[in-house]
MARDO-173335 format. One record per atom (N, C-alpha, C, O, CB): x, y, z. Coordinates in pm, whole numbers, plus 50000, padded with zeros to 5 digits. Glycine has a CB too. Example, Ala and Ser with C-alpha at 12.3 -4.5 7.8 and 13.67 -1.06 7.14 Angstrom:
513194943150780/512304955050780/513204967050780/514244966850846/511314955350905/512854977550708/513674989450714/512905000350787/513415011450804/514084994050572/
END
This chain:
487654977654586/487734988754496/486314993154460/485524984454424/488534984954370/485995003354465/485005011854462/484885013654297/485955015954240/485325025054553/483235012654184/483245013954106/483305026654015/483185027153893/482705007954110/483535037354110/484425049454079/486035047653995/486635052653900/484685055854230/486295034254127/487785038054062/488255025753972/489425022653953/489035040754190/487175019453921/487355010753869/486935015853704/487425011053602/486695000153943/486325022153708/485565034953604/487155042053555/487735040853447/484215050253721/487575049453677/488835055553602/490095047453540/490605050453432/489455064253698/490435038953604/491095029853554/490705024953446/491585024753359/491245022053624/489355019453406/489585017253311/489425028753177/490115025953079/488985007253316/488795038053171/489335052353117/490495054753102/490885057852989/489065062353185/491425053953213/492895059153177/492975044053057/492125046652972/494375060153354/493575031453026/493585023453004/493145023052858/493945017552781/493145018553092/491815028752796/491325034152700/492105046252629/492695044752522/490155037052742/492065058452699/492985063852654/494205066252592/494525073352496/492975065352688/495085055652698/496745056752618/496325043352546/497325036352555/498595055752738/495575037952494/495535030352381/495995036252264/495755048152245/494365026352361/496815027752158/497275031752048/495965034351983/495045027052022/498225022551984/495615045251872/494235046651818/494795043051693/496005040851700/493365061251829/494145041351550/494485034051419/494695050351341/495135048951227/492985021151346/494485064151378/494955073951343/496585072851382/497395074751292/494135084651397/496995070251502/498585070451496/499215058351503/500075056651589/499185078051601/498785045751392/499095035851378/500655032951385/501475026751453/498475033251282/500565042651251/502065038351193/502615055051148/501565061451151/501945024851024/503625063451112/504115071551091/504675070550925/505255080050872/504885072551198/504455060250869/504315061050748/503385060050667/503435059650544/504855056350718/502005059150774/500445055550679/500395061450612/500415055050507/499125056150717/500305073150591/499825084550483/500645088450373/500325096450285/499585097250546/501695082550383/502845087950254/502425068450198/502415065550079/505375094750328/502155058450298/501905047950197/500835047650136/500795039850041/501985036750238/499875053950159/498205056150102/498645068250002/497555073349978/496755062050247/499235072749958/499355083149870/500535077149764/500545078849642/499735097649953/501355070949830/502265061649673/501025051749633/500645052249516/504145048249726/500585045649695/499495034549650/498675039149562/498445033049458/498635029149755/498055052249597/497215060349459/498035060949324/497795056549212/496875077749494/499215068849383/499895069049243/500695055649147/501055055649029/500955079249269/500775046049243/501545034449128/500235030349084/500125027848964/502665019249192/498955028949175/497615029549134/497045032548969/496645024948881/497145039649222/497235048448976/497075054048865/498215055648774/498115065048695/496545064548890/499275048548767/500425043148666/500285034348629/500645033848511/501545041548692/499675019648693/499095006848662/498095013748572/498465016148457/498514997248790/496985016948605/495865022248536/496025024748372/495485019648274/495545035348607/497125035848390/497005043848261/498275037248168/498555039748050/497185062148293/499025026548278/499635017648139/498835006048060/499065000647952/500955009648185/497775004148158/496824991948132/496354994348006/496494988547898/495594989948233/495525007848056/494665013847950/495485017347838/494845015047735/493925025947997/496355020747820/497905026147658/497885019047546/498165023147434/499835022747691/497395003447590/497954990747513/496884984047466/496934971947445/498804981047595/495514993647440/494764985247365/494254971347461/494724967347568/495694981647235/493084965647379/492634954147433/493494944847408/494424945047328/491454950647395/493054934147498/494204921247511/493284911647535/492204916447570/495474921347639/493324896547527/493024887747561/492684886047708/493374886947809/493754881847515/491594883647691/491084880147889/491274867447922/490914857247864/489284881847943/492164869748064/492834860048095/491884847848158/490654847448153/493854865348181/492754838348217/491774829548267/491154837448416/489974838448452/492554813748292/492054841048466/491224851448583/490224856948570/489194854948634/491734861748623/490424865048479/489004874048419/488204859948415/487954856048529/489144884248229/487744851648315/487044842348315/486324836348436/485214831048448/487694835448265/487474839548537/486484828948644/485694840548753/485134836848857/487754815348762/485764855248708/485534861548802/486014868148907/485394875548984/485114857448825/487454864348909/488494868849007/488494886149012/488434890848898/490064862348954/488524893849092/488474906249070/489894910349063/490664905849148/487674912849165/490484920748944/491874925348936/491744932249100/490874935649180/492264937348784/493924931749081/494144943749190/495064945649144/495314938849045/494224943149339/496174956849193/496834964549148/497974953849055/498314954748937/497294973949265/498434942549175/499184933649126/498924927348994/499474927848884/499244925449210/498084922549034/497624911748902/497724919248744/498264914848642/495724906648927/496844935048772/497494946148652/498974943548608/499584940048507/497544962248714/499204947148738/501194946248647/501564935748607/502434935848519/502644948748736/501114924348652/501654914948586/501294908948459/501904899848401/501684907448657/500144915448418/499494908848315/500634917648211/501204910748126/497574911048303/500944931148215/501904940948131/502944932148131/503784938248066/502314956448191/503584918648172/504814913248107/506054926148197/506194933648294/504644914347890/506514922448108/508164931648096/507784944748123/508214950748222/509064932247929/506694951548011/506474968548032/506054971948225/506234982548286/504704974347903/505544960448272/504554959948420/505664953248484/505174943748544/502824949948428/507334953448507/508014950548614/508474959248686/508864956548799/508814944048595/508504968848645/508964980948687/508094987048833/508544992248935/508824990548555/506574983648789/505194981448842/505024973048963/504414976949063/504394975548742/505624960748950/505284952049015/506474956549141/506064958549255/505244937748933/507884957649109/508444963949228/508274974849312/508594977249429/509294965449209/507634981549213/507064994849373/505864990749443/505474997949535/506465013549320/504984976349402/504144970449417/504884966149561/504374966549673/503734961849300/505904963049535/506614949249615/507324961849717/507794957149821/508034935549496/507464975549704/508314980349792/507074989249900/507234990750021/509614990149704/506124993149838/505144994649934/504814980350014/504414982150129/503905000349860/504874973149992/504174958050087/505214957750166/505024956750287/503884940750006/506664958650108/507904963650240/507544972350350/507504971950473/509144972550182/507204983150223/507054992950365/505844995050462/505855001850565/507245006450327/505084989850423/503874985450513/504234975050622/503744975750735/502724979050422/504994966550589/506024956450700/506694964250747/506044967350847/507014945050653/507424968950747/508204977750814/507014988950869/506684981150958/509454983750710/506454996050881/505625007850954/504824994351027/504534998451139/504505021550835/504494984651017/503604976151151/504904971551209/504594966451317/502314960651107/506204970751193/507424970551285/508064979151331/509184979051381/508234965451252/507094989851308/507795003451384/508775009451343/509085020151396/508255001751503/509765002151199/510715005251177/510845020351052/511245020950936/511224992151150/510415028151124/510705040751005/511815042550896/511655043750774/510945052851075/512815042450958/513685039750818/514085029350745/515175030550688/514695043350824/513305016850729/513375010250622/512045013450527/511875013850405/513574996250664/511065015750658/509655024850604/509905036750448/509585037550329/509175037250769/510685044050552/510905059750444/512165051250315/511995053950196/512085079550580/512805045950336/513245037450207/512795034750134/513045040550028/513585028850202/511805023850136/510725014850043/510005021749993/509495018849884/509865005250099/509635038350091/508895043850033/509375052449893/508565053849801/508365050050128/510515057049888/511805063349791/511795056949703/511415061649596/513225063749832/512235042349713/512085032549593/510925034949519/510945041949418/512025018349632/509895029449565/508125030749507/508375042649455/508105041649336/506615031149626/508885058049488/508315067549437/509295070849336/508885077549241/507925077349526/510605067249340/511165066649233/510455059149106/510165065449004/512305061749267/510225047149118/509745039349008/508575047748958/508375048948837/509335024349049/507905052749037/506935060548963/506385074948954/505245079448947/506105055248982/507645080748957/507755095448912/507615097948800/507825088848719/508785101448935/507175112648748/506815115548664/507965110548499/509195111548499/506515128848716/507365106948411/508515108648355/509325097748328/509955096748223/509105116348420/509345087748435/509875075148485/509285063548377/509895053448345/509375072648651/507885067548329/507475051848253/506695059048159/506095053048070/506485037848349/
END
């Protein structure tokens, strides 16, 4: 084989590679619920006044979205399941599976529609 055609081959090969732009068919509706339970965590955090810093805080641990909701108790369960239905649907879009995808995603956006908390 001639390094011509060893050149195209591997070009074609490159090409129909999956690229991380058409990963998944639910990336972008999950990067856009994630902002918003994001900024629902946020602005329930912030509602309730200061609180006691936990032992986490203490050791340096950096919050994430989770750890927010859970510190809210009861008011942050509501939180923690659209937490839990995006991480579904992120399992599901790396399994290719769109409609349990567009589900999980319904759930999450129910829980945090306007109005909702």
């Amino acid at each position: 084989m001639t390094t011509t055609v060893k050149c195209c081959i591997a070009l074609a090969i490159l090409l129909s590679a999956p690229t991380p732009s058409h990963a998944g068919s639910c990336a972008s509706s999950i990067v856009r619920i994630q902002a918003t339970v994001d900024a629902a965590i946020e602005k329930r955090a912030g509602s309730d006044g200061w609180k006691p810093e936990s032992l986490s805080a203490t050791r340096s641990y950096q919050p994430t979205p989770y750890s927010l909701a859970t510190t809210e108790g009861v008011r942050g369960q509501d939180l923690e399941m659209a937490l839990e239905s995006l991480n579904r649907a992120r399992a599901a879009d790396s399994a290719g599976n769109l409609p349990a995808c567009r589900r999980e995603l319904a759930i999450a956006r129910a829980i945090v529609r306007p109005g909702s908390h």
